[in-house]
Structure formats: structure tokens, C-alpha cells
N, C-alpha and C positions, 0 to 999 in steps of 0.2 A: 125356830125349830131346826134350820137347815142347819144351823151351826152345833147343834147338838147332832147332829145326824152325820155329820164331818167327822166331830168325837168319836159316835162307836165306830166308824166304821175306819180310819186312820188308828185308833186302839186296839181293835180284834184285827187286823191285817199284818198291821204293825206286829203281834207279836205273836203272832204265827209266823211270817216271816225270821223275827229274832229266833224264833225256838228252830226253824229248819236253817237257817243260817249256822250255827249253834252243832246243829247235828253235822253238817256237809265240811266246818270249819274244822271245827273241835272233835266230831266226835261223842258230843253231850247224847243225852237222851235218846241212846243205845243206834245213835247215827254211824256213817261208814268214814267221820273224816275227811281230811283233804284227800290223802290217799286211795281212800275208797270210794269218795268220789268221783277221784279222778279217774280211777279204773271205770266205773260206770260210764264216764264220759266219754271216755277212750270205745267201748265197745258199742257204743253208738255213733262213730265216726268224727268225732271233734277231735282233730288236732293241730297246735299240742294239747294232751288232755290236762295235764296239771296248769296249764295256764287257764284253757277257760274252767275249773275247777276253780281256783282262785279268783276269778273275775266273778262267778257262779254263785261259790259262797257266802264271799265278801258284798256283793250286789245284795244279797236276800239279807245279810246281819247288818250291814249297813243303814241298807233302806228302810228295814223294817227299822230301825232305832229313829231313822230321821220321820217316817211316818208317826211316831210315840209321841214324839215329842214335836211337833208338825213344821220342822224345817224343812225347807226346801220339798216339801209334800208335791206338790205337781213333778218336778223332776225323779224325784225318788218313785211315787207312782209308775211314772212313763218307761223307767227301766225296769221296774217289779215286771207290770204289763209286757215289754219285750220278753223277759226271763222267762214267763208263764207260760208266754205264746208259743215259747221254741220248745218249750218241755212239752206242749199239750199235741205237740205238731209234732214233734221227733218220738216220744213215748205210746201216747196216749188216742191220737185221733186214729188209727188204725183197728184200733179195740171199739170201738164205736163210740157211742154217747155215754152210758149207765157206766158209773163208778165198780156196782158190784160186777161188769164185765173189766175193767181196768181200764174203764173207758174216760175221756174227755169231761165228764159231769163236773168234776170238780177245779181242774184248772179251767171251764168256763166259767165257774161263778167267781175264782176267783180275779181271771180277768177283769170281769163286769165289776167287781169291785175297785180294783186300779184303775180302768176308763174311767170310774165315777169320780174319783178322786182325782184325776188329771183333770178333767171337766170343772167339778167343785173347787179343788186348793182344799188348802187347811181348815178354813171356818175361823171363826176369832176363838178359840178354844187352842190356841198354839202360841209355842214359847217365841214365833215368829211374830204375833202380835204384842207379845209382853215386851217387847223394847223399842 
């Protein structure tokens, strides 16, 4: 069962990741873009902004592809979990815990789901074990 339990949770990560990677890159899914990222990044004191904007993006559409498809899944995890931590810490932990305060609730769970996966690996349910 652990290995089924690798599946959702490298699956549902994975492509939330793709989908905000997506938004932060591109622009999809009525996101702000590189650009617009970068300005948000910029006004949170990261600079230069459009560099970690691009590191930002590309990290979260990246990893979240390699979590899909479970390559390189521990590594991809560890930097997801970095990303999270700096957003939950520069954004969010000020706001307190609860989501409906714009708080921390949510980049904690999704931490706990990167440590679980840096912890676990892929599970044999990955294109890592098909070759």
C-alpha cells in the first residue's frame, strides 16, 4: 500500500505544482506571469526579482513534472519543500496559522507533503522504476 500511497500523493503535488508553475511561468490559469511574478517578488525584497522569478517558476513546473512522472522525486521534493518554506515564511507566517486569515495552513500541509516524499522516494509506481 505504501507504494500506492507515493502515487497520490507525487500525482496530486505534482500537479498543483504544474498548474501554479504554469501560472507564475506562462501566465495560464489567470496567473501573473514571469513578469508578474517577478514584481511580487521584487516587493517582497528578493533581488534580482526576475532571476529568482525564473528559478521560482521553473522550480515549481519543473518539479512538479518530475514528481508525475516520479523522476528524480526525492530531489524534486527537497526543493519543492525549500520553495514552500520561503513562501510560507516571507508571505504567510505573519498572518498566523488559518488559511481564511492568509495564513500559513496551507503551505504547511503542503510542506508535510514534500518531507513525506523526500522521506519516501517515488514508490515503484514511477517511470524511474520502469527502466
Amino acid at each position: 500500500m505504501m507504494d500506492w500511497s507515493c502515487l497520490v500523493l507525487r500525482l496530486g503535488l505534482g500537479i498543483m505544482f504544474v498548474a501554479h508553475g504554469l501560472q507564475m511561468a506562462y501566465g495560464l490559469f489567470k496567473g501573473p506571469g514571469i513578469k508578474g511574478f517577478s514584481a511580487v517578488l521584487s516587493s517582497l525584497g528578493f533581488t534580482p526579482a526576475i532571476v529568482w522569478a525564473y528559478v521560482g517558476a521553473y522550480t515549481t513546473l519543473v518539479g512538479g513534472l518530475f514528481l508525475i512522472s516520479g523522476l528524480f522525486t526525492r530531489t524534486s521534493a527537497l526543493f519543492l519543500l525549500i520553495f514552500i518554506v520561503v513562501a510560507g515564511i516571507k508571505v504567510h507566517l505573519k498572518k498566523g496559522f488559518f488559511l481564511a486569515d492568509g495564513g500559513f495552513e496551507y503551505t504547511f500541509v503542503i510542506a508535510s507533503v514534500c518531507l513525506a516524499l523526500v522521506i519516501q522516494g517515488a514508490g515503484k509506481f514511477s517511470l524511474l522504476n520502469k527502466f
